[in-house]
C-alpha positions in Angstrom: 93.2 -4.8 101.1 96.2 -5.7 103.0 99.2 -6.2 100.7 102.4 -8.3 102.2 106.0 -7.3 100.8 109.4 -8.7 101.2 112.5 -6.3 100.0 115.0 -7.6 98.6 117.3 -6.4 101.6 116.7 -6.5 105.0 113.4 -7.8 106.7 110.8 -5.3 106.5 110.1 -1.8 104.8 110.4 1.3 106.5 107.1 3.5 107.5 108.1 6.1 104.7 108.8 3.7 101.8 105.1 1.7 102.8 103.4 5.3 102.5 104.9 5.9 99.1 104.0 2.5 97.3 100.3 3.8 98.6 100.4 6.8 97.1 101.7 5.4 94.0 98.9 3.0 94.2 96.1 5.2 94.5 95.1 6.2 91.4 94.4 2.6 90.7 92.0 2.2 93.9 88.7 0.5 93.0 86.0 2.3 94.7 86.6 2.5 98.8 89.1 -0.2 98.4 92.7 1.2 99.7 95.8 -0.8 99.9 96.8 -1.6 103.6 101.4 -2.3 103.4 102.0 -4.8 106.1 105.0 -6.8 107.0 105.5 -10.3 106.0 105.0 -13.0 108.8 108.2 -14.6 109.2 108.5 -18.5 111.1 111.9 -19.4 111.8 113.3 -23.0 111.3 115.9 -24.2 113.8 117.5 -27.5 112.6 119.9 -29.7 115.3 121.8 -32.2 113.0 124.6 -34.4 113.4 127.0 -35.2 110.5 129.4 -37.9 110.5 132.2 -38.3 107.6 135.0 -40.2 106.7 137.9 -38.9 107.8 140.2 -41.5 106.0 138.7 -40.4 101.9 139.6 -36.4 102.4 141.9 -34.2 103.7 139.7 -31.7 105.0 139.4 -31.1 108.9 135.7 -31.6 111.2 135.7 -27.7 111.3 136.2 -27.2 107.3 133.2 -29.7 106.1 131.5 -28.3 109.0 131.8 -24.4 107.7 131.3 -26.0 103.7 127.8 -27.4 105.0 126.9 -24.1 106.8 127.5 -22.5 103.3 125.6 -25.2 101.6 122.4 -24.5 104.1 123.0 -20.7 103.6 122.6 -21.2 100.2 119.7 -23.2 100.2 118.3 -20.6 102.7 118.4 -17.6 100.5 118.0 -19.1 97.0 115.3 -21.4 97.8 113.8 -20.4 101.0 112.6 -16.3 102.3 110.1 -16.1 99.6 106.0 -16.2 100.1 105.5 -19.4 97.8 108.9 -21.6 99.1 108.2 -24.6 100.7 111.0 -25.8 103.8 111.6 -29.4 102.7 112.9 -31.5 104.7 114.5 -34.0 102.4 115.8 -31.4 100.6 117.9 -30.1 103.4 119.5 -33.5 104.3 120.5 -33.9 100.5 122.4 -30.7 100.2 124.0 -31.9 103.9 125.0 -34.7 102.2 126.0 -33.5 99.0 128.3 -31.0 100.6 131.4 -32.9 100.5 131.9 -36.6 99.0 133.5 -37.7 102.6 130.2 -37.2 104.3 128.6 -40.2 105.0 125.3 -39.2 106.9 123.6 -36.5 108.7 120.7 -37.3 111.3 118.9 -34.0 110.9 116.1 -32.3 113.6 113.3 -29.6 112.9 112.2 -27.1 115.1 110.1 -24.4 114.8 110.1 -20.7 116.5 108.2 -17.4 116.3 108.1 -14.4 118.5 105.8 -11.7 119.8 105.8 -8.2 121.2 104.1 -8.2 124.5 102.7 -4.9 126.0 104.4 -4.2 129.4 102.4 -3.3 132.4 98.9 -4.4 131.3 97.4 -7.5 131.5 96.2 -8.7 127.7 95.9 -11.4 125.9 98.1 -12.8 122.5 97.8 -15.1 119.7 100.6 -16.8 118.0 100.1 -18.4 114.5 102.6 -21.2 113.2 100.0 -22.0 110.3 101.8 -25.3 110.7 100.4 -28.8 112.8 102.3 -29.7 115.7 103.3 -32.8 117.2 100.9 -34.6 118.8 101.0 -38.3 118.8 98.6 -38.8 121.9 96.6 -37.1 124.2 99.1 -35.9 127.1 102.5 -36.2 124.8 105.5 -35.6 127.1 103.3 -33.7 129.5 106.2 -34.2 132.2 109.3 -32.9 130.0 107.0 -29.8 129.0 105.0 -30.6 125.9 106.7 -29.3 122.2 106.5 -25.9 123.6 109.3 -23.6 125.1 109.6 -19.9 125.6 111.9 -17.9 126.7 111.7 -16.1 129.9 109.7 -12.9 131.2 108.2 -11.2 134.5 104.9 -10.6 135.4 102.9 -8.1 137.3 103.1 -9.2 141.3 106.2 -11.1 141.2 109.5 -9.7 141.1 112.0 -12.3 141.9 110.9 -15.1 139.3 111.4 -15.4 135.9 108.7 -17.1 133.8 108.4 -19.5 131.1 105.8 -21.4 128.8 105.3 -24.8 127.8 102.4 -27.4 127.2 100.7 -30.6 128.8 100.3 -32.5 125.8 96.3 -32.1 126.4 96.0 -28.5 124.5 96.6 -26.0 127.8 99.2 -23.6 128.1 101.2 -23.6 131.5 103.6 -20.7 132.9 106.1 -21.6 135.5 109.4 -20.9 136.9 112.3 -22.7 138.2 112.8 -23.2 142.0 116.3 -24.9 142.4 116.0 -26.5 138.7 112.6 -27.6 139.4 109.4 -26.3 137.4 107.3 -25.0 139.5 103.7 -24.1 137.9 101.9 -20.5 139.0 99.3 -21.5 136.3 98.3 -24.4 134.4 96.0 -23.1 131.8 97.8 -20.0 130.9 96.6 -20.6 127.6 95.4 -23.3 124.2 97.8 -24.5 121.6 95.6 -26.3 118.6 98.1 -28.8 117.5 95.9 -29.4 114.1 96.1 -25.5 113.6 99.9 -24.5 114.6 97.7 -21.6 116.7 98.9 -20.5 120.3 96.9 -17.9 122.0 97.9 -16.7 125.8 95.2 -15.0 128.0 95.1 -12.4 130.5 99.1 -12.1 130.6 100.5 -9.3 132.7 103.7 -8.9 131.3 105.8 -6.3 133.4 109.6 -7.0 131.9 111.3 -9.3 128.9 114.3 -11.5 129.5 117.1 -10.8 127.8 117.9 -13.2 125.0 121.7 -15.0 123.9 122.2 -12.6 126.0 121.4 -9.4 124.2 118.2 -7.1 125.4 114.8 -7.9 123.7 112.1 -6.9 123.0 110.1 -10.3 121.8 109.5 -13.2 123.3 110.2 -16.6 121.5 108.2 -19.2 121.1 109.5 -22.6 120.2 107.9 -25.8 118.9 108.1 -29.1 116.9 106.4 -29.3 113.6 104.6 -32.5 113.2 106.0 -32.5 109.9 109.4 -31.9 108.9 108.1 -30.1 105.6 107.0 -26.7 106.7 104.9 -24.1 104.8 104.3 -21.0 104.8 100.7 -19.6 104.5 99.5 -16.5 103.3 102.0 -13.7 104.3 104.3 -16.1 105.5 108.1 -16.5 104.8 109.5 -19.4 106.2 113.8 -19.3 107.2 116.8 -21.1 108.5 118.3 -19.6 111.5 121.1 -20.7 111.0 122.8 -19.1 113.5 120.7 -20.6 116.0 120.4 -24.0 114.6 123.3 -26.6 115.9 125.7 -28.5 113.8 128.3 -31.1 114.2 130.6 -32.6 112.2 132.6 -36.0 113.8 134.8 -38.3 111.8 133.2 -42.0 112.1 134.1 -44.7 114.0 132.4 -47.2 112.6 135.4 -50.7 111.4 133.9 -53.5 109.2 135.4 -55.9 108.0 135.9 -57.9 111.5 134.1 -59.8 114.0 134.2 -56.6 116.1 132.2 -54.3 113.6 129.5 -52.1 115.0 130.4 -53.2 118.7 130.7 -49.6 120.6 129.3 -47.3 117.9 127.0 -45.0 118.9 124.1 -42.9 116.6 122.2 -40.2 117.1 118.8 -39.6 118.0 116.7 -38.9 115.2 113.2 -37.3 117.2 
C-alpha cells in the first residue's frame, strides 16, 4: 500500500523519517500488506496576469499594490492550496487579485501548468509525465506552427554535442524535439513522443539524454515541462498537490488610462489578452 505524505515544512520527508513511520506502522499490518512512504506528486501553477488600478482613488505606488497582491496569492497559496483535497480555482484567484486593494479595477489573469522529471543520463529510456489534468485542444492541429501547449526546457542528447534540445507538440497528439538554428526550430524528430490532451498524460520514448540545461540560470537536475490546462480550475488527483509558483508566475500592476466622460473615451486604450 503506498501511502502519500505532505510535512508540514518543506516538500518531502527524508529517507530516515519514511523508515520510522513504517516501523511504527507495522504492528498494525494486515496480513502481507506493508505500507510503501512515497512522496506527494506536486503540479505547479504558473499564472501571467495583468492588473490595472486607479491611480487617482489611492496613494499607493504600481510596485506597493503589486507586492500587496503577491501577498494576497501567497496567502491563498498556502492556506488554501498545497494540500491533497484543494482544488486551484480559478475564479477564486482573480477575486482575491481584486480584492487586494479597493483601487484595483481589473486583472486579466493566465493559467499555466508545469511539471518536471528526472531523466537518466547516458542511456536511452523512455518517460511518462502525468498532469492528471485535460489540456487544450480546441481542434485537431491547435497551433501546430507556434509549438502546440507544450514547452520544455532544454537538454543534450547522445550524438550531438553542439545543440541544445527542446520539446513541444503538433496539435495532433505527437511529441516533437528540436533545436534552434539562428532562432529557427529545426525538428531532429517529430514523434518524439504522445501527449493525451483528454488525459493530461505525456510520455517520451527512447530519449537518450546525455546532459540537462541549466535552468533561471541555476544547475538542474529536472527537466520542465510546461502546458495549458484546458481548464483554468485545476485538480489534483490522487497524490497530488497542486501550487502557485509564484516566483515564476508574472505580474503587473499599471495605473489605467482609460477617460470617460468625453467624446474621446476609450479612443487609444489598449487591454490585454486574455488566452
Amino acid at each position: 500500500v503506498k501511502i502519500a505524505i505532505k510535512p508540514k515544512s518543506g516538500s518531502v520527508l527524508t529517507q530516515t523519517t519514511k523508515n520510522d513511520i513504517v516501523t511504527q506502522l507495522a504492528p498494525y499490518n494486515v496480513g502481507s500488506v506493508k505500507p510503501d512512504i512515497v512522496d506527494p506528486e506536486t503540479t505547479s501553477i504558473l499564472i501571467t496576469s495583468a492588473i490595472k488600478f486607479d491611480a487617482k482613488s489611492t496613494t499607493k505606488t504600481a510596485d506597493t499594490i503589486k507586492s500587496d497582491i503577491i501577498n494576497s496569492i501567497s496567502n491563498y497559496n498556502t492556506n488554501t492550496l498545497q494540500q491533497f483535497d484543494s482544488i486551484f480555482r480559478y475564479s477564486k484567484l482573480t477575486g482575491i487579485i481584486d480584492d487586494t486593494d479597493p483601487s484595483i479595477l481589473s486583472n486579466i489573469t493566465t493559467v499555466k501548468m508545469r511539471k518536471d522529471f528526472t531523466p537518466t543520463l547516458g542511456s536511452s529510456n523512455a518517460y511518462s509525465i502525468y498532469f492528471r489534468n485535460a489540456l487544450y485542444n480546441p481542434h485537431s492541429g491547435h497551433n501546430s506552427a507556434g509549438g502546440g501547449i507544450l514547452s520544455s526546457t532544454g537538454f543534450k542528447i547522445a550524438g550531438d554535442t553542439i545543440n541544445e534540445h527542446f520539446l513541444d507538440d503538433d496539435g495532433q497528439g505527437n511529441v516533437r524535439r528540436y533545436y534552434l538554428v539562428s532562432g529557427v526550430k529545426t525538428y531532429a524528430n517529430a514523434t518524439q513522443g504522445t501527449i493525451d490532451y483528454d488525459t493530461g498524460s505525456i510520455t517520451l520514448s527512447s530519449l537518450a539524454i546525455s546532459s540537462i540545461s541549466n535552468i533561471r540560470g541555476a544547475a538542474s537536475t529536472v527537466i520542465e515541462l510546461t502546458v495549458t490546462p484546458a481548464s483554468n480550475d485545476i485538480i489534483p488527483v490522487r497524490d497530488q498537490i497542486v501550487e502557485i509558483d509564484i516566483s515564476n508566475s508574472s505580474i503587473s500592476v499599471t495605473a489605467d488610462t482609460f477617460v470617460g466622460g468625453s467624446s474621446e473615451a476609450g479612443i487609444g486604450y489598449s487591454t490585454t489578452s486574455s488566452y
